[in-house]
Steps between C-alpha positions, in 0.01 A plus 500: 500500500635864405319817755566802299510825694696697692477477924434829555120400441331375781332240283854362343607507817235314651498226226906444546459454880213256495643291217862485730260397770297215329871393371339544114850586284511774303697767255416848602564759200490837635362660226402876541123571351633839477868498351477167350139519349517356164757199635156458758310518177600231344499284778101577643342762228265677789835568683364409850679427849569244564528299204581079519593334237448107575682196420228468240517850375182596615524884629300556827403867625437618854701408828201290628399334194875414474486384870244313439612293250851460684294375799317243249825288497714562800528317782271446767701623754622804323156602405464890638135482463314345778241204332172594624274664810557811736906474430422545141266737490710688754795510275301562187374827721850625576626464150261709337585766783868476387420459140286848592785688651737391207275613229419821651858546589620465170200715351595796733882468393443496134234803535831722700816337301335446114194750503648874435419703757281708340268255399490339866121421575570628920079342539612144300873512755313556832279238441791245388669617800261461770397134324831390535521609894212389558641185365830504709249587799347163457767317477686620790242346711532204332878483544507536880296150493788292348689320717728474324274477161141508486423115457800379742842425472535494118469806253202482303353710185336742704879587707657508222289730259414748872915514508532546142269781492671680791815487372449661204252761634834563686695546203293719293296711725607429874391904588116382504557212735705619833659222651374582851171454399569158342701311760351115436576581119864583603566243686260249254714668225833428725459129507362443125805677353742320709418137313701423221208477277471875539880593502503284157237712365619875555303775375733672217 
C-alpha cells in the first residue's frame, strides 16, 4: 500500500499512525497537494488527502474510509476500533469530535494563511473559530477520563485521532487554544507523542 500526503495534515497523519499501530506495512510518499499538484494528479485525479493506493491499485479517499478498510484485514488484536456496544459507540462519538476540531482547524488556517486578507469573510472565521473550540472544549473533558486511554491500557482510534488533532491545532494555530485552559489535552497530547508510532510520523 502507498499513503500519499504530506504529515502536516491531520488526516495523513492520522492514517500513518493507525496503520503503524495495526502493524499494516506501508510506503508513505509525501507528496505536497500544493507544490507537487500535478505529480498528485496523476496519481488520484480529485487530488484529495489522504490518498491510498492498494496492493490492487484501487485508490481509496478519506482517513476513515481508508481506516476502515485497513481495519477489514488486520489483526484482531491490533484492531483500534472497538467491535460493538457502548465501547463502540463511545469511540465512534469521540472521533467525530476530533475529526470536528481537525476540519475546522484546518478551515480557519487556510481562511488566515491562503485567503488574502482583504477578502477575509471575519462572520464565516468567527464561526470556524468558535466550532473548532467548541470542539477542543469537548474533548478536553473527554481526555481527563483516560486512564491512560479512553478504552484501557491500549491506544485506540479515538486516542489517537483526539492526539492527532491537538497536535496539529498546536502547530498551526496554538494562539486560540491556551494551554492552561487545556491541561488533560497536554498531558493526553504528552503521552500520545511520546510512542514511537507518533515520533515515526512527524508533522513536516
Amino acid at each position: 500500500m502507498q499513503l500519499i500526503g504530506m504529515l502536516d495534515s491531520p488526516f495523513v497523519r492520522r492514517v500513518a499512525i493507525s496503520l503503524k499501530l495495526m502493524g499494516l506495512p506501508f510506503e508513505h510518499r509525501s507528496i505536497s497537494v500544493f507544490r507537487q499538484y500535478d505529480e498528485f494528479r496523476r496519481i488520484n485525479p480529485m487530488v484529495k488527502v489522504p490518498t491510498l493506493v492498494c496492493d490492487d491499485g484501487e485508490v481509496l479517499m478519506d482517513s476513515s474510509l481508508i481506516l476502515d478498510y485497513a481495519e477489514s484485514f488486520a489483526a484482531p488484536g491490533k484492531r483500534l476500533m472497538p467491535e460493538g456496544g457502548k465501547a463502540r459507540l463511545n469511540a465512534l462519538r469521540h472521533v467525530g469530535i476530533a475529526l470536528v476540531a481537525c476540519e475546522k482547524t484546518v478551515q480557519r488556517f487556510y481562511e488566515l494563511k491562503l485567503r488574502p486578507v482583504e477578502k477575509q469573510h471575519a462572520p464565516w472565521l468567527e464561526r470556524v473559530t468558535q466550532q473548532m473550540r467548541a470542539a477542543f472544549d469537548e474533548l478536553e473533558k473527554i481526555a481527563g477520563s483516560a486512564q491512560p486511554w479512553l478504552q484501557g491500557e491500549r491506544m485506540m482510534q479515538d486516542d489517537l485521532s483526539i492526539a492527532v488533532a491537538w497536535r496539529f491545532a498546536m502547530f498551526v494555530t496554538p494562539d486560540v487554544l491556551p494551554l492552561n485552559e487545556f491541561p488533560a489535552l497536554v498531558e493526553f497530547s504528552r503521552r500520545a507523542e511520546a510512542l514511537q508510532e507518533f515520533i515515526s510520523c512527524p508533522l513536516e
